[in-house]
Structures are given as C-alpha cells and as structure tokens.
N, C-alpha and C positions, 0 to 999 in steps of 0.2 A: 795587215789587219787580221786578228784571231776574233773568230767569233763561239763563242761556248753557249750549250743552252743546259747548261748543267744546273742553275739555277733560272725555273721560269720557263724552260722549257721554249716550245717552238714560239708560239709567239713572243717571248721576250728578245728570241735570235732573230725573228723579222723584226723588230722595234732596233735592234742594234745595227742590223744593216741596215735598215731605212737613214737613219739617223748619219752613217756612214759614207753614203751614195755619193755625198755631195764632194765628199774628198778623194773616193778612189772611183777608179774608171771601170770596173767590174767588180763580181762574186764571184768567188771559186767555194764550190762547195764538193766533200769527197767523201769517198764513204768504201769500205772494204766490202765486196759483197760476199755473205753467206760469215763473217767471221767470226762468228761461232758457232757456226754450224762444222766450220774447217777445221777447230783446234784439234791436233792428235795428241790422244788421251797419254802417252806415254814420254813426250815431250814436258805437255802439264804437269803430271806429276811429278817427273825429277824436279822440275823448280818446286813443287809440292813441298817433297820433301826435305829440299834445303831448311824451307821453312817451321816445318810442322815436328815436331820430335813424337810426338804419341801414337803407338801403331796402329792404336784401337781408328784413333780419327783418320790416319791413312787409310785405313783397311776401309772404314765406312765410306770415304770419298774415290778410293779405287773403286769398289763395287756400284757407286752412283755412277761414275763415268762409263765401269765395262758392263753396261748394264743390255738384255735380251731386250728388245720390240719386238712385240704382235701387228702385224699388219699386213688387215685384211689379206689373210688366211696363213701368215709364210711368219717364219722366226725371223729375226737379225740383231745378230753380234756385233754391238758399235762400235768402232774402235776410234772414231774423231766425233766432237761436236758436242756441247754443253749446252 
C-alpha cells in the first residue's frame, strides 16, 4: 500500500488508510528526520548545475544557500540545509 497526501493533504491520507485497514494488517508510515535541514549545499548545487545553464541564476541560488545567520548574538556560515 503507497499512501501520498500530495493532493488533500493529511486528512485525505487518513481517509486512504482508513479506507485501507480492512485489507492490510498495519501502517507503516516514515519520514527522514531534519531532511532539509541536512541537504549540503555543495552536493545541491552540482546537480544545480547540471541543470541550470545561466550563471546569473546559479550565482543568486549559491548566495541563497551560502547564506550568514544572525542568531541571538553570534554569525553562522551555512554550509547544509534549505
């Protein structure tokens, strides 16, 4: 059984299991923790750039990803997480 809430969101994914139940003997449901917070930005980009031909638009999506936070008092240099 796939269950997607891409359309309908969570409750339509409980309305699919429920609906479900009666044929399978459990849910398995899974979920990647933090996984974008994890992505490292320099990974990202090579597949980026396979894609994207224009440097202008690389340069503005390198700088969105290698981007400084302020927080609560201290810099940080991101180097993973979207």
């Amino acid at each position: 059984m796939y269950t997607s809430c891409r359309n309908g969101g969570a409750k339509a994914a409980v309305r699919e299991v429920l609906a479900k139940l009666t044929e399978n003997k459990f849910v398995f449901r899974t979920d990647v923790k933090s996984y974008y917070a994890s992505i490292h930005h320099n990974i990202l980009f090579s597949h980026l750039q396979q894609h994207i031909e224009d440097p202008r638009l690389l340069d503005l999506l390198w700088q969105y990803m290698r981007r400084t936070v302020y927080d609560d008092g201290l810099y940080e240099d991101l180097e993973h997480g979207i």
